[in-house]
C-alpha positions as a Python dict, from the first residue, in 0.01 Angstrom:
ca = {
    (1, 'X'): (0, 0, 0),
    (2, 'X'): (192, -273, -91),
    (3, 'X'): (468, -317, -327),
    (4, 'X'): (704, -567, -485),
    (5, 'X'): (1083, -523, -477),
    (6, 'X'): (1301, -669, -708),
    (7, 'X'): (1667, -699, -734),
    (8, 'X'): (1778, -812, -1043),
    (9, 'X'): (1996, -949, -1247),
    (10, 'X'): (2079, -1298, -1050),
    (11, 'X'): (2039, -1613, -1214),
    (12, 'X'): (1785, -1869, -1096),
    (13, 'X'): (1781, -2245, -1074),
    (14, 'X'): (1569, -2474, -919),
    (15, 'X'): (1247, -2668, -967),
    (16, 'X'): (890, -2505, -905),
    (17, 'X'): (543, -2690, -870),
    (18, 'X'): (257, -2538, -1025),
    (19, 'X'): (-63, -2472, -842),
    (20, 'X'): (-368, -2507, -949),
    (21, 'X'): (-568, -2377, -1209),
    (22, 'X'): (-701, -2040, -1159),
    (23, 'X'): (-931, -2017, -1440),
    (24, 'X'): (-1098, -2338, -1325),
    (25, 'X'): (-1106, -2304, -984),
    (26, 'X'): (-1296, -1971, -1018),
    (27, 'X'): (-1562, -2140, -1214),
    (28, 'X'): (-1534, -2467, -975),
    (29, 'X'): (-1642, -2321, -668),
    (30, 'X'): (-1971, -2065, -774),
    (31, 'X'): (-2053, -2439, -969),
    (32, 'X'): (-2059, -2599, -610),
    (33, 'X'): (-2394, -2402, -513),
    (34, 'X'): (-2554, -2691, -732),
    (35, 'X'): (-2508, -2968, -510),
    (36, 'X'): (-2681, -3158, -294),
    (37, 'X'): (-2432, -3221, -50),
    (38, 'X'): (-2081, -3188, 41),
    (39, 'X'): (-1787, -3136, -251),
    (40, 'X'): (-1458, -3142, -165),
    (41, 'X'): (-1192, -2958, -420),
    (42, 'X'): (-795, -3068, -369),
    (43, 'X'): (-549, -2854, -566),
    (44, 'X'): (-705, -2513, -465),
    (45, 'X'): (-448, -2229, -531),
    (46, 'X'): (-347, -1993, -241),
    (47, 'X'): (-506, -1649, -475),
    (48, 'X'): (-710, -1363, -341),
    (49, 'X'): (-1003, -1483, -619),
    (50, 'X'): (-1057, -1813, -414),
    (51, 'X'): (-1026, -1596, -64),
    (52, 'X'): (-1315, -1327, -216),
    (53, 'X'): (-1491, -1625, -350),
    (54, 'X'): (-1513, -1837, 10),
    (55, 'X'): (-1634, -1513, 150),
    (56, 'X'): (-1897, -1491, -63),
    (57, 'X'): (-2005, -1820, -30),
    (58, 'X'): (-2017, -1792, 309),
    (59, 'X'): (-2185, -1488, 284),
    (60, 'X'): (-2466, -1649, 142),
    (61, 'X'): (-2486, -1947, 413),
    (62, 'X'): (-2234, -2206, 226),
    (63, 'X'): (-2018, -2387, 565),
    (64, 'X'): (-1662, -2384, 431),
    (65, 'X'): (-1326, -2535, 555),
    (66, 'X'): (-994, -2483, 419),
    (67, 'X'): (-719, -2699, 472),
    (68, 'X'): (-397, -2571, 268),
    (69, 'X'): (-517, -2696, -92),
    (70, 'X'): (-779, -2865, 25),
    (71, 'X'): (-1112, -2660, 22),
    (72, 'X'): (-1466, -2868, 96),
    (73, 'X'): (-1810, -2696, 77),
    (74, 'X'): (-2128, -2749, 201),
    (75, 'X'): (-2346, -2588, 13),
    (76, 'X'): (-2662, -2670, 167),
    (77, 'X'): (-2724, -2402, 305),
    (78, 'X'): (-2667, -2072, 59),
    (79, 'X'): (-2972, -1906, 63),
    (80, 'X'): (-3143, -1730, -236),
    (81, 'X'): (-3053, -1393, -189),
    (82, 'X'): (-2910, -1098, -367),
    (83, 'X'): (-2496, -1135, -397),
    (84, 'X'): (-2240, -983, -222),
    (85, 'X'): (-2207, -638, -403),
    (86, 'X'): (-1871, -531, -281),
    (87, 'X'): (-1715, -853, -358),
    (88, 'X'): (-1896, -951, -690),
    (89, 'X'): (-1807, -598, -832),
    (90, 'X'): (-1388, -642, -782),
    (91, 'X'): (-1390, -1020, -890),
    (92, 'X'): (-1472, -1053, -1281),
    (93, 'X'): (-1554, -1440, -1268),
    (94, 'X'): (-1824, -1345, -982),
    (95, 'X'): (-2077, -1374, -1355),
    (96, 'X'): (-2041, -1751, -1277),
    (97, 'X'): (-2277, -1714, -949),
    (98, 'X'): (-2524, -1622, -1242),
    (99, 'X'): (-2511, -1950, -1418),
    (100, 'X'): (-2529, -2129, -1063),
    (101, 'X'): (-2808, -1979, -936),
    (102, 'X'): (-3062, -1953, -1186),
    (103, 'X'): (-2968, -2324, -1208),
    (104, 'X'): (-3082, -2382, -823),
    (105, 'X'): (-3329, -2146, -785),
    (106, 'X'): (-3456, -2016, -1108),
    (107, 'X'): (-3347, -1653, -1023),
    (108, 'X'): (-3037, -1502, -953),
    (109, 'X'): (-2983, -1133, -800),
    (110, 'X'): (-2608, -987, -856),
    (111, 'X'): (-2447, -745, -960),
    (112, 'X'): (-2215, -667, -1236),
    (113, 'X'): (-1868, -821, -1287),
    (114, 'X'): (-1516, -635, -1192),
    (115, 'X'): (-1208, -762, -1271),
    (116, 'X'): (-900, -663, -1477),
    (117, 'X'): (-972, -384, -1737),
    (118, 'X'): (-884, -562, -2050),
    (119, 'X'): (-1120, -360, -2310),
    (120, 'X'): (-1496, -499, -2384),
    (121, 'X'): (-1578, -846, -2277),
    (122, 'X'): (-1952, -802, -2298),
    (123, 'X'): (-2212, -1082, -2108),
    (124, 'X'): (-2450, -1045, -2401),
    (125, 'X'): (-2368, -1396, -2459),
    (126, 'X'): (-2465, -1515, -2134),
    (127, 'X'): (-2748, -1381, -2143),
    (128, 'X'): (-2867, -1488, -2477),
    (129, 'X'): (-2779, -1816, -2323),
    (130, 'X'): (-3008, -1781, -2034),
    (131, 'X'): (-3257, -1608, -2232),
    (132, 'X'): (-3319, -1930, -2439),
    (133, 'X'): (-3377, -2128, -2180),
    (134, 'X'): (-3630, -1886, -2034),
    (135, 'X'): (-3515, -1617, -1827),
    (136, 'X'): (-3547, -1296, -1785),
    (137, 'X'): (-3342, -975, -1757),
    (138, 'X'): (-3434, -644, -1591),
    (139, 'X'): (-3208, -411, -1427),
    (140, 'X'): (-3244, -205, -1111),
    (141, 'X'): (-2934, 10, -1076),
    (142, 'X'): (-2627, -137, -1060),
    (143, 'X'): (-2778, -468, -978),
    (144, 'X'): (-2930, -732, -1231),
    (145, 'X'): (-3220, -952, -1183),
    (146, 'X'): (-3238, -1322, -1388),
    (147, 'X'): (-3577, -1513, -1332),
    (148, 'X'): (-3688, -1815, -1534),
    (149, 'X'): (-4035, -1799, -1565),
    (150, 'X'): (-4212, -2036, -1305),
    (151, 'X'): (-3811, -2046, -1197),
    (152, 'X'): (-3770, -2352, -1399),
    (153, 'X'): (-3554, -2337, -1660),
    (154, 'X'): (-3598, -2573, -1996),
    (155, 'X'): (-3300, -2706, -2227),
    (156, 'X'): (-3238, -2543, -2531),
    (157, 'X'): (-3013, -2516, -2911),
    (158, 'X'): (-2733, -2225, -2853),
    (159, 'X'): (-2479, -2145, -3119),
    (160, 'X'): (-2266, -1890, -2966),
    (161, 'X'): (-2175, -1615, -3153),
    (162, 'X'): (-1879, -1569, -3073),
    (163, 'X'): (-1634, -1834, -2879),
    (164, 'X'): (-1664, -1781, -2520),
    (165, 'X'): (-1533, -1916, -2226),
    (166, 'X'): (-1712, -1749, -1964),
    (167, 'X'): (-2047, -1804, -2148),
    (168, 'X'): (-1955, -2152, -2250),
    (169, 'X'): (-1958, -2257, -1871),
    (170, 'X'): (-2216, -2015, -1748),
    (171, 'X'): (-2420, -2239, -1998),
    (172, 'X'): (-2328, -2531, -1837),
    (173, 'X'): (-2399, -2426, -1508),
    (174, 'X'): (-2760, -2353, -1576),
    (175, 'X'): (-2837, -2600, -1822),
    (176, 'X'): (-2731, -2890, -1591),
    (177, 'X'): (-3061, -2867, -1396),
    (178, 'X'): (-3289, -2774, -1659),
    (179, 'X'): (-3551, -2932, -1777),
    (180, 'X'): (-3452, -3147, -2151),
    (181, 'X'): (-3189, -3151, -2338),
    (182, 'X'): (-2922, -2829, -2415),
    (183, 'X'): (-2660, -2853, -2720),
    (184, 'X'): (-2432, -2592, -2727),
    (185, 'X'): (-2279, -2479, -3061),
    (186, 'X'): (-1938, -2343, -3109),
    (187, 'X'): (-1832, -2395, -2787),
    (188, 'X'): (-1505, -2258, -2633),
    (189, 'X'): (-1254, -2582, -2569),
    (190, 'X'): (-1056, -2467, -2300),
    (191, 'X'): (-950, -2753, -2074),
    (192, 'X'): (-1070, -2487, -1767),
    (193, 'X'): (-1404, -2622, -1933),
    (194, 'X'): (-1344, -3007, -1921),
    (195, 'X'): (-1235, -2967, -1554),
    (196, 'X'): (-1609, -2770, -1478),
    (197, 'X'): (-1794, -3011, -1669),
    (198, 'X'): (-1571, -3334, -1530),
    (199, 'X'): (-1630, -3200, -1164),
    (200, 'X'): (-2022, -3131, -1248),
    (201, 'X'): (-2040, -3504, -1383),
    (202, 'X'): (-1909, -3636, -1085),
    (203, 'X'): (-2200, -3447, -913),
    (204, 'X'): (-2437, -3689, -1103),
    (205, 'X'): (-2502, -3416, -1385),
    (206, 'X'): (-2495, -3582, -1749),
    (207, 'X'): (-2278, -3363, -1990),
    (208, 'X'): (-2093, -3463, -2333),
    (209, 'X'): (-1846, -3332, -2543),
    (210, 'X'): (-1678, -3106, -2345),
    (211, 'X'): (-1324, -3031, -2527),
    (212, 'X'): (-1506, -2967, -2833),
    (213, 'X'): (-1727, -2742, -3010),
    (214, 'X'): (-2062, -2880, -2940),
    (215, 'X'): (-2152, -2992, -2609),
    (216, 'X'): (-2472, -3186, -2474),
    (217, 'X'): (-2618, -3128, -2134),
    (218, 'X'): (-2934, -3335, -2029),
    (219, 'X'): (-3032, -3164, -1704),
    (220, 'X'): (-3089, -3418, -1390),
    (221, 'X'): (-3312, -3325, -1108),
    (222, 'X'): (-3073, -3331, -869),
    (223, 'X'): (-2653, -3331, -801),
    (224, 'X'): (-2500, -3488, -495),
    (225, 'X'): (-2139, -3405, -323),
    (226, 'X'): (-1783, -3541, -460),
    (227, 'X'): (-1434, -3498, -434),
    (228, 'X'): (-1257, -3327, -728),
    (229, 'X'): (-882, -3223, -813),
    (230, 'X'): (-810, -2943, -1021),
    (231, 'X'): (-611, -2932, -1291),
    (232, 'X'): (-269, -2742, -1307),
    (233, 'X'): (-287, -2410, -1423),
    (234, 'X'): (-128, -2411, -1748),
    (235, 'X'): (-56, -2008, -1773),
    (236, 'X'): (132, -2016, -1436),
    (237, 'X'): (290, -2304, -1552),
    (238, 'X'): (382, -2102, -1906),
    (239, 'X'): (465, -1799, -1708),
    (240, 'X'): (752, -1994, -1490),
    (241, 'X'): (887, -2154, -1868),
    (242, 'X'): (902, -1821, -1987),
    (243, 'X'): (1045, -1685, -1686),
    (244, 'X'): (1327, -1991, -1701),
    (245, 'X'): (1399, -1927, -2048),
    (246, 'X'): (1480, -1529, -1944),
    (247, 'X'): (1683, -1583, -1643),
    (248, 'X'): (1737, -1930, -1528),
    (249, 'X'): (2016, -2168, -1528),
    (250, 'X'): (1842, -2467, -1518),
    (251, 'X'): (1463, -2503, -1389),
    (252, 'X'): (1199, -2757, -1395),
    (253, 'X'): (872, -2678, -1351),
    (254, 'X'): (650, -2961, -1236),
    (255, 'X'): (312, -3021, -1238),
    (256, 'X'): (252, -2954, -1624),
    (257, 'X'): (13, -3085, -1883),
    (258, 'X'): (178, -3068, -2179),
    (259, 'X'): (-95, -3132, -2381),
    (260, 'X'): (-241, -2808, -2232),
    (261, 'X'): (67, -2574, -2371),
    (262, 'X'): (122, -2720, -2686),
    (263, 'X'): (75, -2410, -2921),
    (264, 'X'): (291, -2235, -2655),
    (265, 'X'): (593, -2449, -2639),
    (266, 'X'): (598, -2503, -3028),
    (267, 'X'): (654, -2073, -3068),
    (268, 'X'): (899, -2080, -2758),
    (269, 'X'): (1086, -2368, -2949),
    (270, 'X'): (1044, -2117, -3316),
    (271, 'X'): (1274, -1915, -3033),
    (272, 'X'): (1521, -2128, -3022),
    (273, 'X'): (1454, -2242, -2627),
    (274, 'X'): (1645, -2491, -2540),
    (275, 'X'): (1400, -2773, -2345),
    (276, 'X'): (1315, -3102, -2220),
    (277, 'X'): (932, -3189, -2206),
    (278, 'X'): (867, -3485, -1965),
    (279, 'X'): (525, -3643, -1885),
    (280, 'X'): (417, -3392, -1617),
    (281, 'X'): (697, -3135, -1608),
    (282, 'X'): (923, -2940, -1854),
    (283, 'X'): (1286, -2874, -1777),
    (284, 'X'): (1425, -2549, -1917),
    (285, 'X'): (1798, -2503, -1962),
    (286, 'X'): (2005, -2155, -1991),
    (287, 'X'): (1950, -2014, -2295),
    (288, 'X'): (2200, -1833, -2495),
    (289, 'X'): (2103, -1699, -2835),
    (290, 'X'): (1710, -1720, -2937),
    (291, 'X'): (1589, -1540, -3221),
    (292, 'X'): (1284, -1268, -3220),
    (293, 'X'): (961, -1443, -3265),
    (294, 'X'): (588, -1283, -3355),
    (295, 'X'): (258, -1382, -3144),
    (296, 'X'): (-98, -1386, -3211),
    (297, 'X'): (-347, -1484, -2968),
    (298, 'X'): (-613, -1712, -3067),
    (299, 'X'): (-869, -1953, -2904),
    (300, 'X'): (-769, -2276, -2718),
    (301, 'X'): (-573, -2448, -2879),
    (302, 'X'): (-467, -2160, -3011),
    (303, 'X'): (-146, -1923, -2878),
    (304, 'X'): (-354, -1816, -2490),
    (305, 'X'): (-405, -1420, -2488),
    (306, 'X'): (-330, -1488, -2111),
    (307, 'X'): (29, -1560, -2197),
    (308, 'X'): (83, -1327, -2440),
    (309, 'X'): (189, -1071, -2161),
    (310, 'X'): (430, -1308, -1968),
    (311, 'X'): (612, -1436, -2240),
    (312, 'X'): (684, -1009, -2365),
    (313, 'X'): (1000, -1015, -2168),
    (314, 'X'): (1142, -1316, -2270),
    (315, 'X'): (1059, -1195, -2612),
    (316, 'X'): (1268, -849, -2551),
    (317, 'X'): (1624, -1100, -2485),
    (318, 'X'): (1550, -1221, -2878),
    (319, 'X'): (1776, -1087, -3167),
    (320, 'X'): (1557, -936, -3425),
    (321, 'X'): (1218, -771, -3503),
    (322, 'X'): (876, -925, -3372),
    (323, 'X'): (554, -793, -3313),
    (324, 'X'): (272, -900, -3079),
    (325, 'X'): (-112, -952, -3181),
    (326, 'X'): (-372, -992, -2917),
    (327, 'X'): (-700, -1078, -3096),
    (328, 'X'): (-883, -1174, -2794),
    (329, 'X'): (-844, -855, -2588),
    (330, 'X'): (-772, -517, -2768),
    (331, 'X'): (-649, -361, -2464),
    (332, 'X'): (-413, -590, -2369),
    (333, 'X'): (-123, -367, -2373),
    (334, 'X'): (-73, -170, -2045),
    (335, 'X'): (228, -402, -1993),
    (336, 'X'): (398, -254, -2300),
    (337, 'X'): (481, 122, -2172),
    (338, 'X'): (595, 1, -1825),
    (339, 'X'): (853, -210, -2019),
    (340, 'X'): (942, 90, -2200),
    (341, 'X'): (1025, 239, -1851),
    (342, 'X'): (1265, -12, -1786),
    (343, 'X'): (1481, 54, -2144),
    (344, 'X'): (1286, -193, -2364),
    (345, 'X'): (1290, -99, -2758),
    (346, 'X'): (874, -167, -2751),
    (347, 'X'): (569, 22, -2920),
    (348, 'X'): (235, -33, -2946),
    (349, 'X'): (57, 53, -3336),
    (350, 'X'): (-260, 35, -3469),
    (351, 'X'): (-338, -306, -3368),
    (352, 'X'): (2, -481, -3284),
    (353, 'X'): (271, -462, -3030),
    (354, 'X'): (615, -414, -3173),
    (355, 'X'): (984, -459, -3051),
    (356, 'X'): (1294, -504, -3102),
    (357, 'X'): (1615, -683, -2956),
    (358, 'X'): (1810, -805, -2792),
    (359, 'X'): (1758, -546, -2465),
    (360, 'X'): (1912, -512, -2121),
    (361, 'X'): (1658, -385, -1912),
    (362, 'X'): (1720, -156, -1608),
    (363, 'X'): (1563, -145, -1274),
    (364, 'X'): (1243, 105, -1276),
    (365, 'X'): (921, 214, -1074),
    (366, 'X'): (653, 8, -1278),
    (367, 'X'): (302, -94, -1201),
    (368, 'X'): (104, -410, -1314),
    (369, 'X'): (-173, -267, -1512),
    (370, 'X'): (-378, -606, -1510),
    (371, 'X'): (-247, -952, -1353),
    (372, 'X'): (-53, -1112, -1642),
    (373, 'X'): (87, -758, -1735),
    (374, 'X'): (223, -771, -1393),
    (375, 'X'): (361, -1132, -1407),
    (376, 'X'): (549, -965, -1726),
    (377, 'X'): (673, -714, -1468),
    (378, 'X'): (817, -953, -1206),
    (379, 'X'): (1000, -1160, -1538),
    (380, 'X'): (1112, -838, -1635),
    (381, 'X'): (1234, -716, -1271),
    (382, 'X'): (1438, -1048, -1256),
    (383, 'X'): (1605, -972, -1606),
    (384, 'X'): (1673, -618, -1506),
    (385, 'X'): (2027, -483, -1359),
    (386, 'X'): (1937, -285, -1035),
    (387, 'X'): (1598, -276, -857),
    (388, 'X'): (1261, -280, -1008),
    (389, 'X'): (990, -156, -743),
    (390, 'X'): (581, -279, -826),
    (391, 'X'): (272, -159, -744),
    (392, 'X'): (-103, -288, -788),
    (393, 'X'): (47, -580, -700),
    (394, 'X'): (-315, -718, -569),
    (395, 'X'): (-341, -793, -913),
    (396, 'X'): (-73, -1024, -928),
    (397, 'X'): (-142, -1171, -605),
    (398, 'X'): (-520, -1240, -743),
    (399, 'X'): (-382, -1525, -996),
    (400, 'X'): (-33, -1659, -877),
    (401, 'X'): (0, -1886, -584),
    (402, 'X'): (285, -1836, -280),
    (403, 'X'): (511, -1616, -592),
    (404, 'X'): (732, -1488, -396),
    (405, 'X'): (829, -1780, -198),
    (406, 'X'): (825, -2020, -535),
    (407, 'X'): (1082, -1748, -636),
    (408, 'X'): (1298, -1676, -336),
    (409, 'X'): (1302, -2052, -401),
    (410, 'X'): (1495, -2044, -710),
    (411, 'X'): (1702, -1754, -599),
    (412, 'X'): (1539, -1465, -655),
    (413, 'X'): (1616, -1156, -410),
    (414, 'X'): (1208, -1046, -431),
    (415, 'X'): (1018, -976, -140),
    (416, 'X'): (649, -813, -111),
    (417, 'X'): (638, -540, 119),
    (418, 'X'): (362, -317, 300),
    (419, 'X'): (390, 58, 315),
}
């Protein structure tokens, strides 16, 4: 087993790069299986996702080399097989081999989607998806079988019903080699869907209006290789800001879009956080009074439910009363009774999170529930007096790049041990 120890308490300063996007890069590579050739990706975070994801790629004849960030793909020769079980079933964005392969082959063999327990986040959508462009569904255990009839699949008018990231680009993915013309309707806008659809144009596919609600794929016959960088990942990159603002004395944090945090920064700045926002990085000084804030999640651009959890601690250091919304995932809140552990003044109601502060938090045994409830532990193990110790830390390690070295980095006494 391995664990996180964290002695607390010491103030950081520093700079730290941010890798890249995780949410992309999940989606980027399964999208790869379209080519025709080779596609190189540069900006590839160091995360057990993109380690499970290589292996299943090679599993199913892909030639990969990886070269620190740099990951290229050959996808020439995957084979049309059924998936990897073992590693689709621990790896929720394994539902994007789905999209991919009913888009090469017509058919697709996998089986269902692991991940972080977060409370329902049904494929019903992705499905309906695929369904209107003429597959089918049947189900043979544990395993589920997509066909398009004569494994072609034709274009097709989708309104989603609900907005959807994950079914957004699964869409994309299948309708890119279709036959005709796909809109999409009340699509999801995340820029994790720009980068999929910008890499996926440079493969010779023709897609518009990604960004926005409606997008319009005209499938192509064919998609060749390319080189592609992906963009930085703008919750790790909220994660370290919120992490600055708790304990630092000083930090920039490069590699940022700012247009990707906007809704962020503006309720960090309701705080009171004291910051400088530069082109591609955002300096954070030490904070001394900032004032208790409340958060609901929403739909990009809205407030991202995946920083929600990180930015708790930073939260607990405000003077006053708050409360915390997550309308995106109810169950979002295995983050809040492991702060409790650790002396926070936190509660979960009906269908909030509440607190109260300011708090000193104290060293604890806590575990990370889900991976951004455990980047909320590691902020809050750095803000703590005494030593934190974390477990399930393979959930942490699934989404943030090299952590403990960017922190030892800034001064932080953290190190990941085995037992």
């Amino acid at each position: 087993m391995r664990k996180i120890i964290i002695n607390g308490g010491r103030p950081l300063k520093g700079k730290v790069t941010v890798s890249g996007a995780k949410n992309s890069v999940v989606a980027l590579i399964p999208a790869i299986i379209l080519a025709d050739g080779v596609v190189t990706l540069d900006g590839v975070p160091s995360i057990s996702d993109v380690d499970s994801l290589v292996d299943i790629m090679e599993t199913m004849g892909a030639t990969v080399r990886r070269d620190g960030e740099t990951l290229e793909i050959d996808p020439r020769g995957v084979q049309d097989m059924p998936m990897p079980f073992g590693k689709i079933n621990s790896l929720r964005a394994s539902y994007y081999f789905y999209g991919s392969l009913l888009g090469r082959f017509g058919q697709a063999i996998v089986g269902l989607p692991g991940g972080c327990d977060l409370g329902p986040r049904p494929i019903d959508l992705h499905l309906k998806a695929f369904e209107a462009m003429g597959a089918s569904t049947t189900y043979e255990g544990s395993n589920m079988h997509l066909v398009a009839e004569n494994k072609e699949l034709h274009g097709a008018h989708i309104y989603m019903d609900t907005v959807s990231v994950g079914a957004t680009i699964n869409t994309l993915l299948a309708a890119v080699k279709a036959t005709g013309r796909t809109v999409i309707e009340n699509a999801a806008r995340e820029p994790e869907i720009i980068d999929v659809a910008t890499l996926l144009n440079n493969m010779g596919a023709r897609i518009r209006g990604a960004g926005t609600d409606i997008i319009t794929i005209d499938g192509v016959t064919s998609l060749h290789g390319t080189r592609h960088q992906v963009i930085p990942d703008r919750i790790e990159a909220g994660t370290y800001i919120a992490l600055a603002a708790a304990v630092g004395e000083g930090i920039q944090i490069d590699n940022v879009l700012y247009e990707h945090l906007e809704s962020y920064l503006a309720k960090l700045e309701e705080m009171g956080v004291r910051m400088t926002v530069s082109e591609d990085s955002v300096f954070v000084e030490k904070q001394t009074e900032l004032k208790a804030v409340s958060v609901k999640t929403a739909p990009y651009p809205g407030f991202a439910t995946d920083l929600q959890q990180p930015i708790t601690p930073l939260l607990l250091t405000a003077k006053g009363t708050g409360r915390i919304m997550d309308t995106i995932y109810e169950k979002r809140i295995g983050h809040v009774a492991e702060l409790a552990k650790m002396g926070a003044d936190i509660s979960t109601r009906s269908n909030y999170i509440a607190y109260q502060g300011p708090n000193q938090l104290v060293g604890a045994a806590v575990k990370a529930t889900d991976l951004r409830a455990g980047a909320a532990m590691v902020i809050a193990g750095l803000m703590a007096s005494g030593q934190t110790e974390i477990t399930n830390v393979e959930f942490i390690l699934r989404g943030y790049s090299d952590i403990i070295e960017k922190l030892v980095n800034l001064g932080a006494d953290i190190q990941l041990i085995e037992e």
